[in-house]
C-alpha positions in Angstrom: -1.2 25.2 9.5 -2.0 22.9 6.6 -1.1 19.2 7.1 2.0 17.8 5.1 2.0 15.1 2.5 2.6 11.5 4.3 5.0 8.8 2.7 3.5 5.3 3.0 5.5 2.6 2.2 3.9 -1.3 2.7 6.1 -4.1 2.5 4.3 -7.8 2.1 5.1 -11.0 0.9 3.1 -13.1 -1.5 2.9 -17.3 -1.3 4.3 -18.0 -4.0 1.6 -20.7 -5.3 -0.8 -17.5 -5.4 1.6 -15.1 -6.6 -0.3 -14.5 -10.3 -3.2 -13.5 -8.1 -2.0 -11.5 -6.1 0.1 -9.5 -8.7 -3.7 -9.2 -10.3 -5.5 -8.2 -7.2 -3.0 -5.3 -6.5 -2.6 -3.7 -10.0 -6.7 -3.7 -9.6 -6.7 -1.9 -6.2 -3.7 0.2 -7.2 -5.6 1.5 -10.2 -8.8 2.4 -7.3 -6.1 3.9 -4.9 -5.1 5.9 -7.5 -8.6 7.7 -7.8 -9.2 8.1 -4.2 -9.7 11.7 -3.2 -6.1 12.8 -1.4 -3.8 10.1 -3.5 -0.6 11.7 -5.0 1.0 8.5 -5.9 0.5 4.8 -5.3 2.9 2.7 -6.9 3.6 -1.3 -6.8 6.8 -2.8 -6.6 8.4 -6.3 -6.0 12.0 -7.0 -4.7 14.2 -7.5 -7.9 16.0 -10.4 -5.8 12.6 -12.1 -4.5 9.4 -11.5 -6.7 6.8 -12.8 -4.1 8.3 -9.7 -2.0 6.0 -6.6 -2.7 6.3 -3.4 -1.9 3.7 0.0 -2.0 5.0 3.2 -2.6 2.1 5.8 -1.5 1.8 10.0 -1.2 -0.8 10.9 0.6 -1.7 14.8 1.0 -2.5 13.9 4.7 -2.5 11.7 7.5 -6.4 11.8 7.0 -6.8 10.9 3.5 -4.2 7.8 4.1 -6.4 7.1 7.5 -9.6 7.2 4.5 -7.9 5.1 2.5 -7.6 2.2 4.8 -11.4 2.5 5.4 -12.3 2.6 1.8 -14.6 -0.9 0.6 -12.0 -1.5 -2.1 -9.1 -1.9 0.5 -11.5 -4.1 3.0 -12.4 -6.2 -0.3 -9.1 -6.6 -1.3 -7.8 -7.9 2.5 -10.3 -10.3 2.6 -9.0 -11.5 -0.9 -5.6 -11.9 -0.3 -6.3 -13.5 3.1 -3.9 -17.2 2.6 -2.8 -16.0 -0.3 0.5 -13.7 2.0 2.5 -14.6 5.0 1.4 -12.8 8.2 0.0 -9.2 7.9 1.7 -6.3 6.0 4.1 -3.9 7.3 2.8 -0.5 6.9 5.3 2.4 7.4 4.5 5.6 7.9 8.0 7.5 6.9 9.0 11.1 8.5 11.3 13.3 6.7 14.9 13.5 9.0 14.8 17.5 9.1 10.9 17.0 10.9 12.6 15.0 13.7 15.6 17.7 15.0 
């Protein structure tokens, strides 16, 4: 049985002293997300209400390429980057359709 596309959504929030930055750093590594092997969509968002509230919108065609993903140099260059530039760690969510959990 082939493995389902997997919704990723990452919420984070930026300091806002290094908000320009960060907004730079992630349009960068969105653009190299985008060409990974597996990527269906990666898309950057911040709250309409809060700007230094960010959001990633990622399709993955598997759990595997996601897991690939988070291995990849560009990611592991980009965390040591924004290291003091966000409060505390992002929350990565792994969403599951409803009708998968009945």
């Amino acid at each position: 049985m082939p493995s389902l596309p997997v919704q990723i959504v990452t919420l984070a929030e930026t300091l806002p002293e290094f908000r320009d930055e960060v907004f730079s750093v992630l349009s960068e590594l969105a653009e190299l997300c985008r060409q990974e092997e597996g990527c269906l969509r990666f898309d950057l968002y911040c709250d309409a209400a809060n700007p230094n509230k960010l959001n990633t919108i990622e399709l993955w065609e598997s759990l595997e390429a996601h897991n690939r993903h988070l291995n990849s140099t560009h990611v592991g260059r980009g965390v040591l980057i924004l290291i003091g530039k966000v409060k505390g760690l992002p929350d990565i969510r792994i969403l599951k359709p409803l009708n998968e959990l009945t």
